[in-house]
ROSE-4610 file (N, C-alpha, C; in Angstrom, 1 decimal, always signed):
// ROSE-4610
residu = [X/X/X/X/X/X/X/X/X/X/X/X/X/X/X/X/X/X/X/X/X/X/X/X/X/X/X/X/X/X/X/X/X/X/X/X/X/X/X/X/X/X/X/X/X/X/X/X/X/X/X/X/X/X/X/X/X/X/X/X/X/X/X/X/X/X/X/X/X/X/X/X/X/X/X/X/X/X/X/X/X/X/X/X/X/X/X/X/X/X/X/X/X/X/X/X/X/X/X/X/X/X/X/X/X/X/X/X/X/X/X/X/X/X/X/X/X/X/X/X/X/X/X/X/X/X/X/X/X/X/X/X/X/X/X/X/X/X/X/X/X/X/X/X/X/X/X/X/X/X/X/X/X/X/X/X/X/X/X/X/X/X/X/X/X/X/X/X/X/X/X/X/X/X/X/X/X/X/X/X/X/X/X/X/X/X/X/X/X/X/X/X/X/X/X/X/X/X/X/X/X/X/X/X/X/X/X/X/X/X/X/X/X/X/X/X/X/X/X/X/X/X/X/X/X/X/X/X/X/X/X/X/X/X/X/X/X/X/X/X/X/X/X/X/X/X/X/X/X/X/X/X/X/X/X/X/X/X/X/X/X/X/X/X/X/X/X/X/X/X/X/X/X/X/X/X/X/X/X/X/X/X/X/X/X/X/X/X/X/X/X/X/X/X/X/X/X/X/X/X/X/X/X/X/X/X/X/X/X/X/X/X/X/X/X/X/X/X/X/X/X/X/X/X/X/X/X/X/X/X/X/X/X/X/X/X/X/X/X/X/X/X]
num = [1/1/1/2/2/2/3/3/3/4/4/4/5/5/5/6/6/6/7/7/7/8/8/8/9/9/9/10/10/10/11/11/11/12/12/12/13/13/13/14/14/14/15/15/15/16/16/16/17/17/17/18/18/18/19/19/19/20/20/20/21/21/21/22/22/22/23/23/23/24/24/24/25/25/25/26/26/26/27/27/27/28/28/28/29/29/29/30/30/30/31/31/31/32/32/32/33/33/33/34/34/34/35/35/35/36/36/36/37/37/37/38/38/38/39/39/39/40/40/40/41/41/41/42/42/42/43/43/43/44/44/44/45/45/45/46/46/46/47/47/47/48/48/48/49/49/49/50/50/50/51/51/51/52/52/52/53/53/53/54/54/54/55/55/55/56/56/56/57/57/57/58/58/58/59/59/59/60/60/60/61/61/61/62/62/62/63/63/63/64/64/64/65/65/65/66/66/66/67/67/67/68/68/68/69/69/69/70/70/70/71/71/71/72/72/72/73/73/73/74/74/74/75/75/75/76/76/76/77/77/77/78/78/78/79/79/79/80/80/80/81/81/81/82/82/82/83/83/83/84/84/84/85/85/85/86/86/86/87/87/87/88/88/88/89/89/89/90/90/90/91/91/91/92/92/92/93/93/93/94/94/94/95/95/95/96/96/96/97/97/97/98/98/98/99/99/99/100/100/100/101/101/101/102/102/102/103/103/103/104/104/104/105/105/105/106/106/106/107/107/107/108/108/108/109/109/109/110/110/110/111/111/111/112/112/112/113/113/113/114/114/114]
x = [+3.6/+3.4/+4.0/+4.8/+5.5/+4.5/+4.6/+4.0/+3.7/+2.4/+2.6/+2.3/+3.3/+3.0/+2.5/+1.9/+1.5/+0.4/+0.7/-0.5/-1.4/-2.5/-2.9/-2.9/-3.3/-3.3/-4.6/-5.5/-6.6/-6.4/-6.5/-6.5/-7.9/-8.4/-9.4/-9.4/-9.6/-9.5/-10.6/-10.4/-11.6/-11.3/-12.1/-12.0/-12.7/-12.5/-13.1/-14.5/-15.8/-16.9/-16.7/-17.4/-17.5/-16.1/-14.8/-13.8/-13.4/-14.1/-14.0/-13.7/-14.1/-13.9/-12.7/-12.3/-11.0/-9.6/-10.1/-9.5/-9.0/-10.4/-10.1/-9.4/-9.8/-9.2/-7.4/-6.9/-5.4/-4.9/-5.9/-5.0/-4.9/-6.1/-6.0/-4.7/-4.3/-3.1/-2.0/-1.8/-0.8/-1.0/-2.5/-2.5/-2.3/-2.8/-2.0/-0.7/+0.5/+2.1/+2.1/+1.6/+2.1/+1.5/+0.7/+0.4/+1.2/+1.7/+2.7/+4.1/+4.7/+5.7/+6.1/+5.2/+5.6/+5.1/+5.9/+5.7/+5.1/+5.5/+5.1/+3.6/+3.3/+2.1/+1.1/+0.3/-0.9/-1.9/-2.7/-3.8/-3.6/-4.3/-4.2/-5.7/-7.0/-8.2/-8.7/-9.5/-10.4/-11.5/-12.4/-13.7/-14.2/-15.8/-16.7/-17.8/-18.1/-19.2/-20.3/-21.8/-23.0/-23.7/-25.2/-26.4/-26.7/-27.8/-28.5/-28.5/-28.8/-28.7/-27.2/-26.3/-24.9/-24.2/-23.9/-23.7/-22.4/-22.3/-20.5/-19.6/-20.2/-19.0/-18.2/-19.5/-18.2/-18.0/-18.6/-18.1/-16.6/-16.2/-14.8/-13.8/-12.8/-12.0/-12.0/-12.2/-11.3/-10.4/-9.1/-8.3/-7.4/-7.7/-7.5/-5.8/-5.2/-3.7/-2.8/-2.6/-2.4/-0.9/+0.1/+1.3/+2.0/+3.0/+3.5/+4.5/+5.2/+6.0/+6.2/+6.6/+7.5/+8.4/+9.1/+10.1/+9.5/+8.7/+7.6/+7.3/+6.0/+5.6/+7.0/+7.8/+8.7/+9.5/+9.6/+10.7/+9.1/+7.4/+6.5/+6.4/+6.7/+6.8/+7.8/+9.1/+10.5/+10.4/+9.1/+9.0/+8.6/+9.0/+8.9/+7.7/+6.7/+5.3/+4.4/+4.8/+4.6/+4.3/+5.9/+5.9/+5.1/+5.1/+4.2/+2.8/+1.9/+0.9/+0.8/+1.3/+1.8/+1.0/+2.1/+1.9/+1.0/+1.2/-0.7/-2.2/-2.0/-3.6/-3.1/-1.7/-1.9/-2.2/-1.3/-1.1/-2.6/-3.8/-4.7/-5.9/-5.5/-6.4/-7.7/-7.0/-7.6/-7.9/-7.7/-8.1/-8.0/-9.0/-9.5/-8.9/-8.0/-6.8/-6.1/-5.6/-4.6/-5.1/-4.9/-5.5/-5.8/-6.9/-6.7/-6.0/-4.9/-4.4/-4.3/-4.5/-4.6/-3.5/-2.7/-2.2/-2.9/-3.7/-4.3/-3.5/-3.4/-3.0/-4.1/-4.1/-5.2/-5.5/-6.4/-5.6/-7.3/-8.1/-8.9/-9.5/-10.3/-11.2/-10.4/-10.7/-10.2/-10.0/-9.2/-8.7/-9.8/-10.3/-10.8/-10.6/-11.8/-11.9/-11.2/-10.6/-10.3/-11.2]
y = [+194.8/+193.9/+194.4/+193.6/+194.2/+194.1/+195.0/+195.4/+194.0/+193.6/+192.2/+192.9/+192.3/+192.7/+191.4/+192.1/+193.0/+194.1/+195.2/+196.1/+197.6/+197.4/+198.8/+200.2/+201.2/+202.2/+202.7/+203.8/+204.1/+206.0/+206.9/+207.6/+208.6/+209.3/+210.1/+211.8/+212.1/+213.7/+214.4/+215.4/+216.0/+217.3/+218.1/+219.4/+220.2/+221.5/+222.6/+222.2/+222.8/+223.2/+222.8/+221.9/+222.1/+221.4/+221.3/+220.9/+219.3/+218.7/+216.8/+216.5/+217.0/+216.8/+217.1/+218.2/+219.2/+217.9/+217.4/+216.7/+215.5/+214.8/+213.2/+213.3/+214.8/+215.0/+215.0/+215.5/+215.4/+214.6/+213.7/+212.4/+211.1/+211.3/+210.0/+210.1/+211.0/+210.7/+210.3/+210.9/+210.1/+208.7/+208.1/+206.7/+206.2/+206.5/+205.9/+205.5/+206.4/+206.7/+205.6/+205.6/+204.8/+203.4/+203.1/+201.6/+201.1/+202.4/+202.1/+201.9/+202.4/+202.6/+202.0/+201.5/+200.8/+199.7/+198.5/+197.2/+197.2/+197.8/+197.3/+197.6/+198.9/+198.9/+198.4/+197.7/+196.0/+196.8/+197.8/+198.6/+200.1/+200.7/+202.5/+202.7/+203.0/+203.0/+204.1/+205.3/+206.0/+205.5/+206.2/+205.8/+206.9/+206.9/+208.6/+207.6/+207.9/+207.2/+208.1/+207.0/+207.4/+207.3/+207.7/+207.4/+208.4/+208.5/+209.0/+211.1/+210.9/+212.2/+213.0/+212.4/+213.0/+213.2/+214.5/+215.4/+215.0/+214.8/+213.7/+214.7/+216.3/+217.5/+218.2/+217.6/+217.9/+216.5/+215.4/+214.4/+214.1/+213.2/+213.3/+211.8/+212.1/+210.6/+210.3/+208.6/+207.9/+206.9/+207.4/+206.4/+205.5/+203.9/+202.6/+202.1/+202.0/+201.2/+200.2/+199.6/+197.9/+197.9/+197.9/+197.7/+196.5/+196.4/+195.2/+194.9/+196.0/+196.2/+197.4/+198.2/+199.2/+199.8/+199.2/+200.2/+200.4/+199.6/+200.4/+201.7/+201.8/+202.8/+204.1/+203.6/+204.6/+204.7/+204.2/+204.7/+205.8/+205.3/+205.9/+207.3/+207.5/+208.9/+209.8/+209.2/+210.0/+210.4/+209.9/+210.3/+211.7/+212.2/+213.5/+213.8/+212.5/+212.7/+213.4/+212.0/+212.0/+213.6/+214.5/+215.8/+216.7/+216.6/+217.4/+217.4/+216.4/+216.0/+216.9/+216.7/+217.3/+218.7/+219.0/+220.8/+221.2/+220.5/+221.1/+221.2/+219.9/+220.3/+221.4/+222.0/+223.0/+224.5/+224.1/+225.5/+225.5/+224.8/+224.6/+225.0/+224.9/+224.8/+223.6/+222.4/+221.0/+220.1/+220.9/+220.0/+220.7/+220.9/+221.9/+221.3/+220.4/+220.1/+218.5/+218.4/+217.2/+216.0/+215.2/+213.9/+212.9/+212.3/+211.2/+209.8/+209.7/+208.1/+207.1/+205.9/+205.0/+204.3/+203.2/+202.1/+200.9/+200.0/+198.9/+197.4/+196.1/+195.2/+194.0/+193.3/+192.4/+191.3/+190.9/+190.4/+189.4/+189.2/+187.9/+188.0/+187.6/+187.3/+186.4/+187.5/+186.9/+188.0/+188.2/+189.2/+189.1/+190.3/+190.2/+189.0/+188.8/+187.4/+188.0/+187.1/+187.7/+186.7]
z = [+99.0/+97.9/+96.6/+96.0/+94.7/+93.6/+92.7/+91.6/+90.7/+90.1/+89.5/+87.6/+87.0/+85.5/+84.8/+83.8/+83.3/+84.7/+84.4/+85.4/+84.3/+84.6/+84.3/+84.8/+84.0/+84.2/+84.2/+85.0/+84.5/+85.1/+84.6/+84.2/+84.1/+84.8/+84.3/+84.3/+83.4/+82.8/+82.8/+83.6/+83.4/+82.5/+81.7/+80.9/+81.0/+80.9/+81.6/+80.4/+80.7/+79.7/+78.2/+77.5/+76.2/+75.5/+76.2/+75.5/+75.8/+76.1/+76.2/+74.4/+73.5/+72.4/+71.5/+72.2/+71.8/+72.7/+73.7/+74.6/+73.8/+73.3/+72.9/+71.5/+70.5/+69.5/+69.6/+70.8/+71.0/+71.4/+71.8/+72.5/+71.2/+70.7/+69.4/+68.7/+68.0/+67.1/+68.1/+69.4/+70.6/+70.6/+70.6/+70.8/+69.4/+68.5/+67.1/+67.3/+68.0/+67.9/+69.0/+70.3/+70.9/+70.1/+69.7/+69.2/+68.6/+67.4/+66.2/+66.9/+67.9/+68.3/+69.9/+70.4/+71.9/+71.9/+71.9/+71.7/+73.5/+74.2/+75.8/+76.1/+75.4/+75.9/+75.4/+75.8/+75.3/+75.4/+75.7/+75.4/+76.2/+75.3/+75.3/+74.5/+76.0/+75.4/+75.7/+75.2/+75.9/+75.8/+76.8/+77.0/+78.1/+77.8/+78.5/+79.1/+80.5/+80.2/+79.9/+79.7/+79.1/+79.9/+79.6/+80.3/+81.1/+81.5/+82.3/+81.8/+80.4/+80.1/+80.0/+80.0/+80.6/+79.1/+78.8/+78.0/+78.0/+76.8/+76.7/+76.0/+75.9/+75.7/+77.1/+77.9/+79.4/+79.8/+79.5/+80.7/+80.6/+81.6/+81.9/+80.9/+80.9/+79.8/+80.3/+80.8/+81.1/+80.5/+80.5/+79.9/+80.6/+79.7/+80.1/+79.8/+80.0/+79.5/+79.9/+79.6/+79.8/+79.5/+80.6/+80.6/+80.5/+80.0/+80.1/+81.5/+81.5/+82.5/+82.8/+84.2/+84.6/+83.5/+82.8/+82.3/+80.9/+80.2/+79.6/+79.6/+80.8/+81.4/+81.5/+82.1/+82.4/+81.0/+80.0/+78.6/+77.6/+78.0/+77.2/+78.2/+79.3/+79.8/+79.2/+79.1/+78.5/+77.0/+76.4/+75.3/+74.8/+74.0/+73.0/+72.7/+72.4/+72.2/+72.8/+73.8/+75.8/+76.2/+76.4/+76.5/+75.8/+74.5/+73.4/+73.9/+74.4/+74.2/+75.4/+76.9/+78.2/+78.0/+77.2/+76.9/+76.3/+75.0/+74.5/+74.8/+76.0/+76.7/+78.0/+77.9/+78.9/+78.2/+77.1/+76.5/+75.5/+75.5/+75.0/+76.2/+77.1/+78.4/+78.1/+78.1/+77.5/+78.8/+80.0/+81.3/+82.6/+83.3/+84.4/+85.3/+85.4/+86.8/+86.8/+87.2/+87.3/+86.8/+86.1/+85.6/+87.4/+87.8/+88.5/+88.3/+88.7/+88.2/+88.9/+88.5/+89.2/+89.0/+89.1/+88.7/+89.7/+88.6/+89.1/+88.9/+89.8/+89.5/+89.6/+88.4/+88.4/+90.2/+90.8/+92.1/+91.3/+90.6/+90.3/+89.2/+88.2/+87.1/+86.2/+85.0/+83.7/+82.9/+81.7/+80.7/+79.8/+79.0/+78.1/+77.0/+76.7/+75.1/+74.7/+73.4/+72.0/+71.0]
């Protein structure tokens, strides 16, 4: 089944001990750049969940992003930022192993209100 666009991305990060903060601190000014600067991409969210006592200096990101299309996605990878950001949670030690990723395609409901 071919890819249907718009499609999301969902994304979850985990960070070693204590650094989920150090984590969302280096991603925000990326998501600033991408808002300011990529007409394709329609949402770029984080979010942790809560509850149940759960210490939100180790819980894990999860980040949300709403593509317009494939080559989108594929021109905000080849980015400079993209790369920068790459490196710093390595050379930072800003994530205890490989991000989980999804790419999701809507298949029923409805999009968020506005």
């Amino acid at each position: 089944m071919a890819l249907k666009e718009p499609f999301h991305i969902v994304a979850t990060l985990n960070s070693p001990p204590g650094k989920a903060q150090e984590l969302i601190a280096a991603i925000l000014p990326f998501a600033e750049h991408v808002q300011a600067t990529e007409p394709g991409c329609l949402q770029y969210e984080l979010f942790q969940p809560t509850g149940s006592g759960l210490d939100t200096a180790d819980a894990p990101i999860v980040l949300i992003e709403l593509w317009k299309d494939m080559a989108a996605l594929e021109e905000h990878r080849k980015g400079e930022q993209y790369h920068a950001l790459l490196a710093r949670t390595k050379d930072e030690g800003l994530l205890s192993g490989p991000p989980e990723v999804k790419i999701l395609q809507a298949v029923g409901g409805f999009p968020a209100r506005t």
